[in-house]
PAMAR-924902 format. One line per field, with one value per residue (C-alpha): residue number from 1; residue in three letters; chain; y, z, x. Coordinates in nm, 3 decimals. Layout:
BEGIN
i: c(NUM;...)
aa: c(ALA;...)
ch: c(A;...)
Y: c(Y;...)
Z: c(Z;...)
X: c(X;...)
//
This chain:
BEGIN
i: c(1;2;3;4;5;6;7;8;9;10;11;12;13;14;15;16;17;18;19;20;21;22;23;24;25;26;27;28;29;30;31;32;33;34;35;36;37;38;39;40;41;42;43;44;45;46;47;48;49;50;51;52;53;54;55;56;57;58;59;60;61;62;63;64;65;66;67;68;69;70;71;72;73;74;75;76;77;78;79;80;81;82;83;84;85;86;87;88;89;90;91;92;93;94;95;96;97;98;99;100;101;102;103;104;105;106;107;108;109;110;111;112;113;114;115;116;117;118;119;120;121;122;123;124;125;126;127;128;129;130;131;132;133;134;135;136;137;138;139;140;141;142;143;144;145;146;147;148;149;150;151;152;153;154;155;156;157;158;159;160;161;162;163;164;165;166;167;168;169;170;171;172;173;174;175;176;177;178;179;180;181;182;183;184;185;186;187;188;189;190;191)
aa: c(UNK;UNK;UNK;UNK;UNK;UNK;UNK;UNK;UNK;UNK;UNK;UNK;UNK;UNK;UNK;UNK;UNK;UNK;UNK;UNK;UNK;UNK;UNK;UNK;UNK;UNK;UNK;UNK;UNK;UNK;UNK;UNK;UNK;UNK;UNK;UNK;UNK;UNK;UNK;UNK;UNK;UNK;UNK;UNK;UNK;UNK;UNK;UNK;UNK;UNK;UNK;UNK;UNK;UNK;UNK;UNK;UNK;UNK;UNK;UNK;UNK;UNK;UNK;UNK;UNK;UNK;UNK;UNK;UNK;UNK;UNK;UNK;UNK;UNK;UNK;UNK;UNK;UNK;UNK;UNK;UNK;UNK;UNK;UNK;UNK;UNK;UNK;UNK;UNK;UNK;UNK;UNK;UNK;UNK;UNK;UNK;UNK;UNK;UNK;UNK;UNK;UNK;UNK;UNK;UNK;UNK;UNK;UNK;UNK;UNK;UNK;UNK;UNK;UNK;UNK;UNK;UNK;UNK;UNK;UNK;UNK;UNK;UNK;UNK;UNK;UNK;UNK;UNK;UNK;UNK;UNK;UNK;UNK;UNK;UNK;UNK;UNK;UNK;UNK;UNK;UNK;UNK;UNK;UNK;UNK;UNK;UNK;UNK;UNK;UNK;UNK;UNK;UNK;UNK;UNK;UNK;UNK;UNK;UNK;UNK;UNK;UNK;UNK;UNK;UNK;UNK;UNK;UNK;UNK;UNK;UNK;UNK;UNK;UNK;UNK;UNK;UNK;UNK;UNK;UNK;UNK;UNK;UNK;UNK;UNK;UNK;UNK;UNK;UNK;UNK;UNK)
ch: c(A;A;A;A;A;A;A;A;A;A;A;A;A;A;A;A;A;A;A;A;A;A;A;A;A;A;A;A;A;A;A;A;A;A;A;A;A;A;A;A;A;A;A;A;A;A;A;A;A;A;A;A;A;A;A;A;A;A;A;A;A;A;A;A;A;A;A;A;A;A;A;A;A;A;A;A;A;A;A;A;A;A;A;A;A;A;A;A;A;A;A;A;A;A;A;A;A;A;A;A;A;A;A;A;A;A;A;A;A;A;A;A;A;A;A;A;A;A;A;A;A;A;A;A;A;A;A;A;A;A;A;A;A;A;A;A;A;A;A;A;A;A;A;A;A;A;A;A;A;A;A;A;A;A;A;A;A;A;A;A;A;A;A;A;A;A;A;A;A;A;A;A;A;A;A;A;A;A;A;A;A;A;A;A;A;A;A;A;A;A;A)
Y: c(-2.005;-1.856;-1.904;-1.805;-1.417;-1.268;-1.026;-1.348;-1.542;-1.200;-1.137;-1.424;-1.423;-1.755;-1.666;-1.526;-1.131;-1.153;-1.188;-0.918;-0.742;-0.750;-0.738;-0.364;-0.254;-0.405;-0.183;0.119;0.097;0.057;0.341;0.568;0.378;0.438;0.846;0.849;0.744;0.871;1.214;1.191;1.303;1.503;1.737;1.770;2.080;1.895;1.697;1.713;1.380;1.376;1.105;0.972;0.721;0.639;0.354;0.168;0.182;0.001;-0.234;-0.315;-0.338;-0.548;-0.815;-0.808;-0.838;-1.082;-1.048;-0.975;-0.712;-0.503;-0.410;-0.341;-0.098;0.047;0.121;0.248;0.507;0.635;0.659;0.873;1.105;1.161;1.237;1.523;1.387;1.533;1.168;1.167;1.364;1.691;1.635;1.671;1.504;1.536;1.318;1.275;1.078;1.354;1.472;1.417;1.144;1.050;0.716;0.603;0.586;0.337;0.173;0.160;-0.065;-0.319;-0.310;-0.410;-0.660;-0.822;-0.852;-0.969;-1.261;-1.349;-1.294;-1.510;-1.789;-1.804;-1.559;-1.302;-1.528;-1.558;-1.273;-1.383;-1.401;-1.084;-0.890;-1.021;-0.925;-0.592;-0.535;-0.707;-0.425;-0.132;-0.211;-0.172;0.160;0.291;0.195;0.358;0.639;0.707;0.644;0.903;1.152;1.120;1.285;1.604;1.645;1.428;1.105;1.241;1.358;1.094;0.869;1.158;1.353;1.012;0.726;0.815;1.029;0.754;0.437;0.547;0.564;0.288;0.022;0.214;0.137;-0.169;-0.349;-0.221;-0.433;-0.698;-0.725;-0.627;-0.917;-1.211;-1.124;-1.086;-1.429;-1.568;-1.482;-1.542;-1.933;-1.932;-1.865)
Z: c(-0.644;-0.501;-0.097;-0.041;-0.042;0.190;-0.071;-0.269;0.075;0.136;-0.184;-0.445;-0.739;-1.010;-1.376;-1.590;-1.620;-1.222;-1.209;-1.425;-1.275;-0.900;-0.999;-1.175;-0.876;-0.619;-0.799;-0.861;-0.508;-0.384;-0.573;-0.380;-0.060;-0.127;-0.231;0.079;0.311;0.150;0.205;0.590;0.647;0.893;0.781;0.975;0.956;0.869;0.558;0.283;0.270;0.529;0.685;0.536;0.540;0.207;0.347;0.583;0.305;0.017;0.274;0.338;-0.004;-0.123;0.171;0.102;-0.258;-0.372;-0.669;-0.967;-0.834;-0.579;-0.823;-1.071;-0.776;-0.747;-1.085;-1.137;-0.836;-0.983;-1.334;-1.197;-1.017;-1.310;-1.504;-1.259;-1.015;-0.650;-0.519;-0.409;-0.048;-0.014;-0.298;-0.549;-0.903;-1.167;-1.303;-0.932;-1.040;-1.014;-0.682;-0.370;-0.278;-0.625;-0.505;-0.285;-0.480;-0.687;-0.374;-0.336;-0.655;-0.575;-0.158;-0.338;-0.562;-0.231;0.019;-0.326;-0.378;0.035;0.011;-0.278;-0.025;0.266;0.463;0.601;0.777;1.045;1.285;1.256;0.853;0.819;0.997;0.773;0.470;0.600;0.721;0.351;0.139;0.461;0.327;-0.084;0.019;0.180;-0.049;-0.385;-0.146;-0.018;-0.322;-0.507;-0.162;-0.161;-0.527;-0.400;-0.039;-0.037;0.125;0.418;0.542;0.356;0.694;0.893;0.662;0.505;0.736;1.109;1.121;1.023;1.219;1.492;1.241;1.080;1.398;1.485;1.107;1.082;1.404;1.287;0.928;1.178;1.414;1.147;0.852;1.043;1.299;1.009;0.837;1.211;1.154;0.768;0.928;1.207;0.964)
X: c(-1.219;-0.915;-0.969;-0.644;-0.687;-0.887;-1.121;-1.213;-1.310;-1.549;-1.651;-1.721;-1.781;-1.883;-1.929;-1.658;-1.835;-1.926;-1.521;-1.468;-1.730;-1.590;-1.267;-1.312;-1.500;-1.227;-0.961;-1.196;-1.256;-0.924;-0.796;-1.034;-0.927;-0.554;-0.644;-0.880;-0.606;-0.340;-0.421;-0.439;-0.117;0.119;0.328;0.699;0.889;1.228;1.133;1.002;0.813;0.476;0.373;0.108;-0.176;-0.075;0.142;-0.146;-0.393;-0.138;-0.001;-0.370;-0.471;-0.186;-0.229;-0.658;-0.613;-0.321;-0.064;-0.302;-0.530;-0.323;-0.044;-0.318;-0.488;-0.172;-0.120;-0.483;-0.377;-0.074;-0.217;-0.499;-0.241;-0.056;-0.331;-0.365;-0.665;-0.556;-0.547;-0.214;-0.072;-0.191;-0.491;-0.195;-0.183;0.065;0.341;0.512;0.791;1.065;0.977;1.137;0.852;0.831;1.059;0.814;0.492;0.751;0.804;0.444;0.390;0.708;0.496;0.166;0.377;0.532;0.213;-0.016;0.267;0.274;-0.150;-0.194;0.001;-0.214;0.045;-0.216;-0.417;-0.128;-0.007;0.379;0.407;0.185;0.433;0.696;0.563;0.464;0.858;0.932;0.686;0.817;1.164;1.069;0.927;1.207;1.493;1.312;1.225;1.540;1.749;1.525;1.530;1.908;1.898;1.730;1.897;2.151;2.346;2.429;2.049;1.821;1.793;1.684;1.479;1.340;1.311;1.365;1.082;0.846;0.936;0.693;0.388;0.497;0.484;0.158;0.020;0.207;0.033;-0.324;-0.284;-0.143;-0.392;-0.709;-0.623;-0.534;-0.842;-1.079;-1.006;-1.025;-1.412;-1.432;-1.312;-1.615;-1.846)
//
């Protein structure tokens, strides 16, 4: 059994079909998390990309789950978007990949890739390395964001209209995963 990731410390499972079993409902589950979340969002008058929860709740998911499940989460959510199922910002669905934001739910997959691979490791159960990781999957966001923002408005307003605006939320959302994984497998430890 896999100790090393927090959501198979919580949740355990022994035979082959209870694996199976948990491992459907963790990413069934953390698809609805991810839509949940993703759709709190704040709207600013001088970009078109929101901030969203969107990047909390994949951050989270990728550091709880590890390097199998989180990417497959993150798939499942972007499959059921572009299927048309309003789970991503703004209860929208559709193939989002040639919109302005369309970069960063492609950032979102290579974020879930990164915090699964530093999960899978033992990383989250520390304050220091889960900040790292979270800066590590903050900076795949941005770059497939802003490479695909830069096509609709572009080079010389991409920062501004698609990263300035967001490094406030993202500390705030970055020191909540911080302080809520690391704290969490402090208790999983006591007891």
């Amino acid at each position: 059994m896999n100790q090393k990731t927090l959501i198979n410390a919580l949740i355990q499972a022994k035979s082959k079909e209870q694996v199976i079993m948990k491992n459907i409902f963790l990413i069934l589950s953390g698809t609805l998390f991810i839509a949940l979340v993703a759709n709190l969002k704040i709207v600013l008058p001088f970009t078109p990309i929101p901030i969203t929860g969107g990047t909390f709740a994949i951050i989270l998911v990728g550091l709880t789950y590890g390097k199998k499940l989180a990417p497959a989460t993150l798939l499942s959510y972007i499959v059921a978007g572009s299927v048309g199922l309003p789970v991503f910002a703004g209860y929208r669905g559709g193939i989002p990949f040639f919109s302005p934001s369309g970069g960063y739910l492609i950032g979102y997959f290579f974020a879930a890739l990164i915090c699964g691979y530093f999960a899978d490791k033992g990383w989250t159960k520390s304050y220091y390395k889960t900040i790292f990781v979270i800066i590590l999957a903050n900076i795949a966001i941005y770059t497939f964001g802003l490479i695909q923002l830069s096509f609709f408005i572009g080079n010389k307003n991409v920062f501004m209209a698609g990263l300035y605006p967001f490094i406030p939320g993202d500390i705030i959302k970055m020191t909540m995963v911080t302080l809520i994984l690391p704290t969490i497998w402090k208790f999983v430890r006591e007891n």
